[in-house]
DRENDO-1510 file (C-alpha; in Angstrom, 1 decimal, always signed):
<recs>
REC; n; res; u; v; w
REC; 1; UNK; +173.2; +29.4; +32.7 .
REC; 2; UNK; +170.4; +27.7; +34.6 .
REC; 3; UNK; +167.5; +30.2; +35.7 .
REC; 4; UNK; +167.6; +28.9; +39.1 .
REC; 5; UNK; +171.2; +29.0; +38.9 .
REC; 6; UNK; +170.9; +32.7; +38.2 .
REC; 7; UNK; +168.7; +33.8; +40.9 .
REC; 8; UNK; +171.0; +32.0; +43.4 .
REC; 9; UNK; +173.5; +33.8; +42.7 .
REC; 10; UNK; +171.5; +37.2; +42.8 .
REC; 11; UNK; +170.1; +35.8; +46.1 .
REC; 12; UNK; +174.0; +35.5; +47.4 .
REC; 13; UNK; +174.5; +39.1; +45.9 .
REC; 14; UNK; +172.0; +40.7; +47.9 .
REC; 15; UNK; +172.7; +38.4; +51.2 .
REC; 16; UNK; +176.4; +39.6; +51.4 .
REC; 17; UNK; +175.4; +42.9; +50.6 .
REC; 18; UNK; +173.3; +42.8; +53.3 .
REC; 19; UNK; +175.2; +41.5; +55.7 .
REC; 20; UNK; +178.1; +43.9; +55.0 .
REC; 21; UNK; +175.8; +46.9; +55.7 .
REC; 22; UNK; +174.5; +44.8; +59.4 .
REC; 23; UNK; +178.5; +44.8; +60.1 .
REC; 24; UNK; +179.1; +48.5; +59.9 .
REC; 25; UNK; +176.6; +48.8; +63.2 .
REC; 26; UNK; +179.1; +48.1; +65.5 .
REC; 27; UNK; +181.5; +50.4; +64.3 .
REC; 28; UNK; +179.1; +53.3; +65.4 .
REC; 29; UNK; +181.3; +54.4; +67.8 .
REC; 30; UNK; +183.2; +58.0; +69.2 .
REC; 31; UNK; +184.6; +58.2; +66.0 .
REC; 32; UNK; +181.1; +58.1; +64.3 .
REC; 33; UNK; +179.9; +60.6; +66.3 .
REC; 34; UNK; +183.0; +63.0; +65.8 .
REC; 35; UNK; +181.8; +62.5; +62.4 .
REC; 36; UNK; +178.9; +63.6; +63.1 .
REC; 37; UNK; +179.6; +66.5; +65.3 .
REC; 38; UNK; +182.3; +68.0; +62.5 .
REC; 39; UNK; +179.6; +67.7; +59.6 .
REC; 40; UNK; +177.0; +69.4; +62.2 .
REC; 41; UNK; +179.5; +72.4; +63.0 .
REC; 42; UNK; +181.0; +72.9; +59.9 .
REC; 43; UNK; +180.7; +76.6; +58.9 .
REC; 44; UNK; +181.5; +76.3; +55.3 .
REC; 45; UNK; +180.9; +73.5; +53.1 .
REC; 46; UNK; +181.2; +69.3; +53.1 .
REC; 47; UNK; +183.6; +68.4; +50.0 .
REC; 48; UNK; +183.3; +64.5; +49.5 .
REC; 49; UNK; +185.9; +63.7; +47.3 .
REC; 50; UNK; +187.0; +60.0; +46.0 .
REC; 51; UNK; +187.8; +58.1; +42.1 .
REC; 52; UNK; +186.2; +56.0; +40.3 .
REC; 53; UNK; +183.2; +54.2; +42.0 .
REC; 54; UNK; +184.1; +55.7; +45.4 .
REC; 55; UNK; +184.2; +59.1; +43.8 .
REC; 56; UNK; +180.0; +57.9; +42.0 .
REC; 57; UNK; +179.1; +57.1; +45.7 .
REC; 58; UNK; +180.6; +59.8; +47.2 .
REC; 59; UNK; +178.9; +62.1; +44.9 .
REC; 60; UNK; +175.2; +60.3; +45.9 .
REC; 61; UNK; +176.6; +61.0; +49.5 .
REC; 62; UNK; +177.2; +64.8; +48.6 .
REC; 63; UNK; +173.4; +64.9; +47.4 .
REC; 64; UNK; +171.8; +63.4; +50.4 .
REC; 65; UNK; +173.7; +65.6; +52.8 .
REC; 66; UNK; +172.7; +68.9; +50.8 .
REC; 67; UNK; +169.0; +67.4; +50.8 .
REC; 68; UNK; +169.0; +67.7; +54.2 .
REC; 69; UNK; +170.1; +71.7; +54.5 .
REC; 70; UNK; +173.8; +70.9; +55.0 .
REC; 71; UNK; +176.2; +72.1; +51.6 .
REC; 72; UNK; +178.2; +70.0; +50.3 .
REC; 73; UNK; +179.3; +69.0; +46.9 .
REC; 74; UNK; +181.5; +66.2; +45.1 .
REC; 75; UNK; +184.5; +67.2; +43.8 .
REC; 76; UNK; +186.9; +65.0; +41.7 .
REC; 77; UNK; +190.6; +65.1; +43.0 .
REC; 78; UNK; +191.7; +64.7; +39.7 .
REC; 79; UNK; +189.8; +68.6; +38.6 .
REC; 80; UNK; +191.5; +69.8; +41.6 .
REC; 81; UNK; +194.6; +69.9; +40.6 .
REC; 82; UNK; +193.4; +71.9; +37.1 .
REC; 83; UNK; +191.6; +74.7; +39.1 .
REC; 84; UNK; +188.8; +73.9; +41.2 .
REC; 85; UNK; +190.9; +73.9; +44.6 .
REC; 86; UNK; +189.6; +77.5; +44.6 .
REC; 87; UNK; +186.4; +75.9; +46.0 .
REC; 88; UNK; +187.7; +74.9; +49.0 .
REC; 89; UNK; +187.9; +77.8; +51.9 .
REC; 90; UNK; +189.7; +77.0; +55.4 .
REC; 91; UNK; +186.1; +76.6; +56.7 .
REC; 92; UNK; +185.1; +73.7; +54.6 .
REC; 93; UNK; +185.3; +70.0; +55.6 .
REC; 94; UNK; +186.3; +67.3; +53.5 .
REC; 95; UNK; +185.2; +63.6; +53.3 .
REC; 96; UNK; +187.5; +61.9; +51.4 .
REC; 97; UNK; +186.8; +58.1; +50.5 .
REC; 98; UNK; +188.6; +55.5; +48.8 .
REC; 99; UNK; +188.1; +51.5; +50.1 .
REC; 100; UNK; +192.0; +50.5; +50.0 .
REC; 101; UNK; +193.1; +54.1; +51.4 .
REC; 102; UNK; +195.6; +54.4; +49.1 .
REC; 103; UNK; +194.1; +55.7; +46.0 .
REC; 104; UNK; +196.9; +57.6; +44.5 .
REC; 105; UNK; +194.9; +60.7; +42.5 .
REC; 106; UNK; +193.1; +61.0; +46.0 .
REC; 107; UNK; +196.2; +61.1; +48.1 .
REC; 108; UNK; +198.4; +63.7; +46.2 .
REC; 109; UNK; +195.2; +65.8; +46.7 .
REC; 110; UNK; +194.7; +65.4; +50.3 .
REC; 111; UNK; +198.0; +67.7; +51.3 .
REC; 112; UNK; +196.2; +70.4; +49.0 .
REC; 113; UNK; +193.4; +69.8; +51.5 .
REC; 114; UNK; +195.7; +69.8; +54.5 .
REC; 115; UNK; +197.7; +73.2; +53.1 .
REC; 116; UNK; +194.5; +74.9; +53.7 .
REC; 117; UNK; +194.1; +73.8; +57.4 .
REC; 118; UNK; +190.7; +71.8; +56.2 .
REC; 119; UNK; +190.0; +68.9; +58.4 .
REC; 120; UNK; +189.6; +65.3; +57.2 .
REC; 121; UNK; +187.2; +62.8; +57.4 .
REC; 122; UNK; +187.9; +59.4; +55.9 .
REC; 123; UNK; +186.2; +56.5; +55.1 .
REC; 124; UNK; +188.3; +53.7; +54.0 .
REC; 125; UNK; +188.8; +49.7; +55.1 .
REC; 126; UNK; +191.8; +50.0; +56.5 .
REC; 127; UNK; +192.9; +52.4; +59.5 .
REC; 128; UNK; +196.7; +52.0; +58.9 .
REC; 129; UNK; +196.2; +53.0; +55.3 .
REC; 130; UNK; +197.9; +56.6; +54.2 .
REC; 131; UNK; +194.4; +58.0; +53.8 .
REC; 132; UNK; +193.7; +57.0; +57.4 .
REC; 133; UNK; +196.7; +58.7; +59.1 .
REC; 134; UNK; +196.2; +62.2; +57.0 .
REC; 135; UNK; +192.6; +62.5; +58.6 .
REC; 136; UNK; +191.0; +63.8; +61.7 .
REC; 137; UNK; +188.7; +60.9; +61.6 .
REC; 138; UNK; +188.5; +57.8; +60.2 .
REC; 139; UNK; +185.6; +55.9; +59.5 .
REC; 140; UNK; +185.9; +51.9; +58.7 .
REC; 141; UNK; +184.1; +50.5; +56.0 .
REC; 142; UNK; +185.3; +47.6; +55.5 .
REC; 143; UNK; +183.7; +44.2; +54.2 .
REC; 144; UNK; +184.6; +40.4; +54.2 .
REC; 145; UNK; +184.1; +40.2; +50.7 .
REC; 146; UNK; +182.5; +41.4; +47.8 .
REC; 147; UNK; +179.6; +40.4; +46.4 .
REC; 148; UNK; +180.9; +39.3; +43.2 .
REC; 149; UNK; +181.6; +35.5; +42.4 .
REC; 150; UNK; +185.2; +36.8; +42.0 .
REC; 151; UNK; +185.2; +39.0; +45.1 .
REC; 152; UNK; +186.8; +41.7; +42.5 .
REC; 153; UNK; +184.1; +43.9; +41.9 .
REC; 154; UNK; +183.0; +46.6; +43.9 .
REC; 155; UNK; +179.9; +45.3; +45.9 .
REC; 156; UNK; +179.5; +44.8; +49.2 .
REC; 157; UNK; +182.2; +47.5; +49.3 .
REC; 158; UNK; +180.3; +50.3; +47.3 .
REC; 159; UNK; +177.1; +49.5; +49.4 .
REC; 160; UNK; +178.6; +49.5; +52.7 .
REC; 161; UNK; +180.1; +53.0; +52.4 .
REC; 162; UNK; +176.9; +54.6; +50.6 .
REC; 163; UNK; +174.8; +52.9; +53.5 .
REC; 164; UNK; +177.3; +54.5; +56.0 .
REC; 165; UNK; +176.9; +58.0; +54.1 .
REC; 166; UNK; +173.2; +57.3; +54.2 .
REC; 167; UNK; +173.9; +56.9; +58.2 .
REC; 168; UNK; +175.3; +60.0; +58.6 .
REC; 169; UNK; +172.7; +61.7; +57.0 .
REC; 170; UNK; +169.9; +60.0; +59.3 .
REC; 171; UNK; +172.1; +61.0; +62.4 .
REC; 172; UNK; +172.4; +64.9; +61.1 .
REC; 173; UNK; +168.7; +64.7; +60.7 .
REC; 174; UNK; +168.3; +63.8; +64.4 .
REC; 175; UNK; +170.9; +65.7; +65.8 .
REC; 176; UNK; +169.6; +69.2; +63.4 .
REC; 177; UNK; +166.2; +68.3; +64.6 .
REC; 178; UNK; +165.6; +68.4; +61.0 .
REC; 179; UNK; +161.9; +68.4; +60.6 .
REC; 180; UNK; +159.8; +67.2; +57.4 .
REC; 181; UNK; +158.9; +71.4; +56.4 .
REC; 182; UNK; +162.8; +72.0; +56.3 .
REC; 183; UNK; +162.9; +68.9; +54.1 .
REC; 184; UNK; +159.6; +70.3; +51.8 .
REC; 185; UNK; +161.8; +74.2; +51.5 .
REC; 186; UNK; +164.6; +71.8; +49.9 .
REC; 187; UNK; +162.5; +70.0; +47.7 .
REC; 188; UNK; +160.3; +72.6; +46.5 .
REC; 189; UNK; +159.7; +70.2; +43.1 .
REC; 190; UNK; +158.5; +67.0; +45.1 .
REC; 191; UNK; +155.8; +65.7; +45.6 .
REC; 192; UNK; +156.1; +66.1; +49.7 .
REC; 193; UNK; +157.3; +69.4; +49.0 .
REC; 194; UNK; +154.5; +70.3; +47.0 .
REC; 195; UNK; +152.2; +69.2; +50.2 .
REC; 196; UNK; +154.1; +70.1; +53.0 .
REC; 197; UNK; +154.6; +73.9; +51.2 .
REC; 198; UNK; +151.2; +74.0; +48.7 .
REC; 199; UNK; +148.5; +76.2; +50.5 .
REC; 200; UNK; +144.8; +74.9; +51.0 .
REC; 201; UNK; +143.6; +77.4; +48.1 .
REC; 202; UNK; +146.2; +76.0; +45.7 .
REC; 203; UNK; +144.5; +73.0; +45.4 .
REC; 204; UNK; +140.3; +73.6; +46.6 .
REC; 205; UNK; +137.8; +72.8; +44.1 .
REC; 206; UNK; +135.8; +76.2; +43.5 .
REC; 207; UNK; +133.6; +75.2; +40.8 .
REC; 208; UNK; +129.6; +74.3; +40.9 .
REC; 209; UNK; +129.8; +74.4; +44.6 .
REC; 210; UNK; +126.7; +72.9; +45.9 .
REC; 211; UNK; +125.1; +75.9; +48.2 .
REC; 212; UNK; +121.9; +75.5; +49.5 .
REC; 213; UNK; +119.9; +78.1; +51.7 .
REC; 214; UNK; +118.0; +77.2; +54.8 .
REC; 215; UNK; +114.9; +77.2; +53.5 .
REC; 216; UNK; +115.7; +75.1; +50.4 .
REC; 217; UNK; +113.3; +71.7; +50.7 .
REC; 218; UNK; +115.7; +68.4; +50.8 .
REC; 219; UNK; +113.7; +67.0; +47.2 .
REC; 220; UNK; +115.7; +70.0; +45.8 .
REC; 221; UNK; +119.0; +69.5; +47.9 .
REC; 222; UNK; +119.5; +66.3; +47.3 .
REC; 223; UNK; +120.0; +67.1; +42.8 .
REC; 224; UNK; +121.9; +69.9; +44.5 .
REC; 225; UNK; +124.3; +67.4; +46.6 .
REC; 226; UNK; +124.6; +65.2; +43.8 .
REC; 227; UNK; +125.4; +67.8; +40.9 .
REC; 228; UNK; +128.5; +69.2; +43.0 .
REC; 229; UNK; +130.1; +65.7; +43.5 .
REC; 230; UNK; +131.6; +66.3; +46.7 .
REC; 231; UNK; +129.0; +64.6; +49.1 .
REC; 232; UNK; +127.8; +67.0; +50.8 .
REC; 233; UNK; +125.8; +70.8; +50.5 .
REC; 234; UNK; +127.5; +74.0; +51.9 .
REC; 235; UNK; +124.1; +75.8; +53.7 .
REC; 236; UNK; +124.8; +80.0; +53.4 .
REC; 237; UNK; +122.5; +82.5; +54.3 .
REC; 238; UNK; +123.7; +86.1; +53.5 .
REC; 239; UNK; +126.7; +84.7; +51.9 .
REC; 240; UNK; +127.9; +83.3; +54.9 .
REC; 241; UNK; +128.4; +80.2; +55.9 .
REC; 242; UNK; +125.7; +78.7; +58.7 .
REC; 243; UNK; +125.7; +74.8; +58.3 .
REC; 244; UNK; +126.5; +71.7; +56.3 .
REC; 245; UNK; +124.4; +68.6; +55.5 .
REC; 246; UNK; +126.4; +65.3; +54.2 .
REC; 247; UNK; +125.5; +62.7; +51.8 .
REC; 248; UNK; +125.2; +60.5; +55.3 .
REC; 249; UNK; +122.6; +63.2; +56.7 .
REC; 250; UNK; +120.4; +62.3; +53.8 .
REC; 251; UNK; +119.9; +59.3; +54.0 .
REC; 252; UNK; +119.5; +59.0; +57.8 .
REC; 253; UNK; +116.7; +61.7; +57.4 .
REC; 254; UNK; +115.1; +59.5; +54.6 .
REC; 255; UNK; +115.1; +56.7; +56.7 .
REC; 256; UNK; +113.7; +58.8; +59.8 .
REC; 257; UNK; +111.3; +61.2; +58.2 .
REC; 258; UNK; +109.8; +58.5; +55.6 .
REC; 259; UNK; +106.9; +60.6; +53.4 .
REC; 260; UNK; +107.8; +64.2; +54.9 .
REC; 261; UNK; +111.5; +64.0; +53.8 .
REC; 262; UNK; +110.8; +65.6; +50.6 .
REC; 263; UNK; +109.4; +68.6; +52.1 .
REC; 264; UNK; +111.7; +68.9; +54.6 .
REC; 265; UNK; +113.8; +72.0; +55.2 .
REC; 266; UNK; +117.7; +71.9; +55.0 .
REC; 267; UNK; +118.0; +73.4; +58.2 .
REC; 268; UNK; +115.9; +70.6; +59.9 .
REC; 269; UNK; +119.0; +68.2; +59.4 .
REC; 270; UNK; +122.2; +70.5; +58.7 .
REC; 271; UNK; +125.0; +70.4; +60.9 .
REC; 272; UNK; +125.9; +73.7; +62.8 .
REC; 273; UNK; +129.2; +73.6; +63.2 .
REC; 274; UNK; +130.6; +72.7; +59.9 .
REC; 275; UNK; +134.5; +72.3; +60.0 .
REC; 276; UNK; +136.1; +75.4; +58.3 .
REC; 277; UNK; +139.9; +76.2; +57.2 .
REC; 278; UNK; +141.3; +79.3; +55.8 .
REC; 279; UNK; +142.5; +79.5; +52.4 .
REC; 280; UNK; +145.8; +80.6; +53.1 .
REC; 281; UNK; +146.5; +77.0; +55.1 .
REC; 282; UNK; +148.9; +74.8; +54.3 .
REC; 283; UNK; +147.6; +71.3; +53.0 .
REC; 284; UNK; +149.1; +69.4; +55.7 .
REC; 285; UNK; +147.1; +71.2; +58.3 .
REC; 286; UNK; +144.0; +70.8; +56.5 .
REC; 287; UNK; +144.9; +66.8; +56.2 .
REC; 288; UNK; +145.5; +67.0; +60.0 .
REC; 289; UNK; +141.8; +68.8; +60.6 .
REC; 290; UNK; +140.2; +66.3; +58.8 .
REC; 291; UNK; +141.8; +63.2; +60.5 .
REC; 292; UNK; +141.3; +64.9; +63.9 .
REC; 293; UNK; +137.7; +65.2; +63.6 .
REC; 294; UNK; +137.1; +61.9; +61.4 .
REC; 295; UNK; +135.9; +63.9; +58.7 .
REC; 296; UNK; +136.4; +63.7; +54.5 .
REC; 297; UNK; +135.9; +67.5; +53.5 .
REC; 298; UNK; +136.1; +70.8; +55.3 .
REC; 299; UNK; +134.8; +74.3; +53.9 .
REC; 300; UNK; +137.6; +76.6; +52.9 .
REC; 301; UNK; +137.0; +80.2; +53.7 .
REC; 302; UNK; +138.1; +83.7; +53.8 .
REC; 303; UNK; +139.9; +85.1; +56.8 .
REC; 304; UNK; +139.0; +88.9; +56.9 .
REC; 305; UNK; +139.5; +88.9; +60.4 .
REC; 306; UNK; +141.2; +85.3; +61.5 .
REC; 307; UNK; +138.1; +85.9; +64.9 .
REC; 308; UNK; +137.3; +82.2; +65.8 .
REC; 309; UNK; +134.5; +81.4; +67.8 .
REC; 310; UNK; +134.4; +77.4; +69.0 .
REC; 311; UNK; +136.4; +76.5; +66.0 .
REC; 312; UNK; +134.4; +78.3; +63.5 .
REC; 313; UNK; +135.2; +82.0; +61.7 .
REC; 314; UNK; +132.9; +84.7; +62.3 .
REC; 315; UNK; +130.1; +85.0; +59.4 .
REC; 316; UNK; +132.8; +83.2; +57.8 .
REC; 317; UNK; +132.5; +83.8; +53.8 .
REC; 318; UNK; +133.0; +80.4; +51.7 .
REC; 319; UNK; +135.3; +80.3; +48.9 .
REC; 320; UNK; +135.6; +76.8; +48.5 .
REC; 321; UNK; +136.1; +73.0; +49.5 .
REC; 322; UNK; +139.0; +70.9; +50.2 .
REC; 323; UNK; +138.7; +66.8; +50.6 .
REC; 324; UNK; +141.1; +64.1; +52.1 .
REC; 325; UNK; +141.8; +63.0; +48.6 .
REC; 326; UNK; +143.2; +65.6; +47.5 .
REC; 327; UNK; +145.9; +66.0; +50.8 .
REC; 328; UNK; +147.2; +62.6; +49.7 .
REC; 329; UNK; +150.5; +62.0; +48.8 .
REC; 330; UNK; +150.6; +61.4; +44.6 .
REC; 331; UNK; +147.3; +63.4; +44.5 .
REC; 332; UNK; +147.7; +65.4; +41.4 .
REC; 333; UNK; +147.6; +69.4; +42.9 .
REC; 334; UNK; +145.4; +71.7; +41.1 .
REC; 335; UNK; +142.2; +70.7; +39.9 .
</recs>
């Protein structure tokens, strides 16, 4: 087969996939949102339930709905009938899915379902089909054609319902109010869950911190600055914190003091009001500080007392220093 032949007929693939997801948009009607409601309401658990490749996306469906802090779980209709009904209770809610609606395995199950006073949602092609009368709600995903050259294979078909599981997640989000921490406590592993969750001292460098004292002479600051590799030199006097000079300030106050610089004090060119964040902060809020105020790195210290004066601790003590690299998302945590 032709190369050009074969990516024209992965184009045609993806184009009907495509536009049998755009068709499901105006099928977001009452029903969709009874959907929606029931899922949001449930007190018990959402049991998606299907065979064969409606059963594989039903169970991706299961995962996205408990990754957003609402239970659910696949369960084959076919391990039902060998024992694992018992995990279905009368406050449970079932999502049954099969394209034809008439899946046999699923439909000897569903008056198992019904027995138990368990309410229905269905998602199937075809709203006169068996599965659609047995449910509560009926959800229609049905496509002109499948994707395959043969319009056998399940395509379009498989993508349409997975992208209309996927919809009913993104509505649940909106209508829970579901916010990106509640995501982070779910996905404690992640990456995001890892930033949203990590705190500031989890991740603050705390070695060869570059202190300087007031008094130190800049000739001396500036091997300081440069030996702590973070850009800038954390000014102390009686171990607590008092100002902050940059790699920027430098070179501005060799430009501007020409022959003197070298004998310059620190204190002639530190900044006063050095940006500060506790330890015990979350990352996120330190990543918000710094793109707030413009600024790359802000000096983590201890919180004996949490008094804030203009934005500052008092005689805050400094334990170490936190940069917008590191609240990046893919930035490696602990250094």
């Amino acid at each position: 087969m032709e190369a050009e032949q074969i990516i024209k007929r992965a184009t045609e693939c993806l184009q009907a996939e495509a536009k049998a997801v755009e068709a499901l948009i105006p099928r977001l009607n009452a029903d969709f949102l009874r959907a929606v409601d029931a899922i949001r309401n449930c007190k018990g658990k959402i049991v998606v339930t299907g065979v064969g490749k409606s059963g594989h996306v039903g169970s991706k469906i299961a995962a996205t709905l408990a990754s957003i802090g609402t239970p659910a779980f696949f369960l084959n209709p076919l391990d039902a009938y060998h024992g694992d009904l018992g995990m279905l209770s009368e406050n449970d809610l079932v999502i049954a899915i099969s394209y034809s609606g008439m899946t046999d395995e699923l439909l000897r199950f569903l008056p198992l379902v019904q027995a138990k006073h368990i309410p229905i949602i269905a998602m199937s092609s075809n709203e006169d089909s068996l599965l659609a009368r047995c449910a509560d709600i009926h959800l229609n995903i049905a496509v002109e054609r499948e994707a395959d050259p043969l319009n056998l294979v399940p395509t379009s078909s498989t993508t349409a319902t997975l992208a209309l599981g996927d919809a009913l997640a993104c509505a649940l989000i909106e209508a829970k109010h579901f916010q990106p921490t509640d995501f982070a406590r779910l996905h404690p592993g992640g990456d995001l869950g890892k930033r949203l969750l990590a705190k500031v001292e989890d991740i603050m460098f705390t070695d060869n911190l570059p202190f300087l004292n007031p008094d130190t002479k800049l000739a001396e600051a500036i091997e300081i600055v440069t030996n702590g590799k973070l850009g800038i030199g954390i000014v102390i006097e009686k171990d607590a914190l008092i100002g902050i000079i940059t790699d920027g300030d430098i070179r501005r106050a060799m430009q501007r003091l020409g022959q003197s610089f070298f004998a310059t004090p620190v204190s002639a060119i530190m900044s006063k009001s050095p940006k500060t964040i506790s330890r015990s902060a979350k990352i996120v809020e330190a990543g918000e500080k710094m793109n707030h105020h413009s600024i790359h790195t802000l000096i983590v210290v201890d919180e004996p007392n949490d008094q804030m004066v203009n934005d500052k601790m008092v005689n805050p003590h400094v334990v170490g220093v936190i940069d917008s690299f590191s609240c990046l998302p893919g930035t490696r945590f602990y250094h």
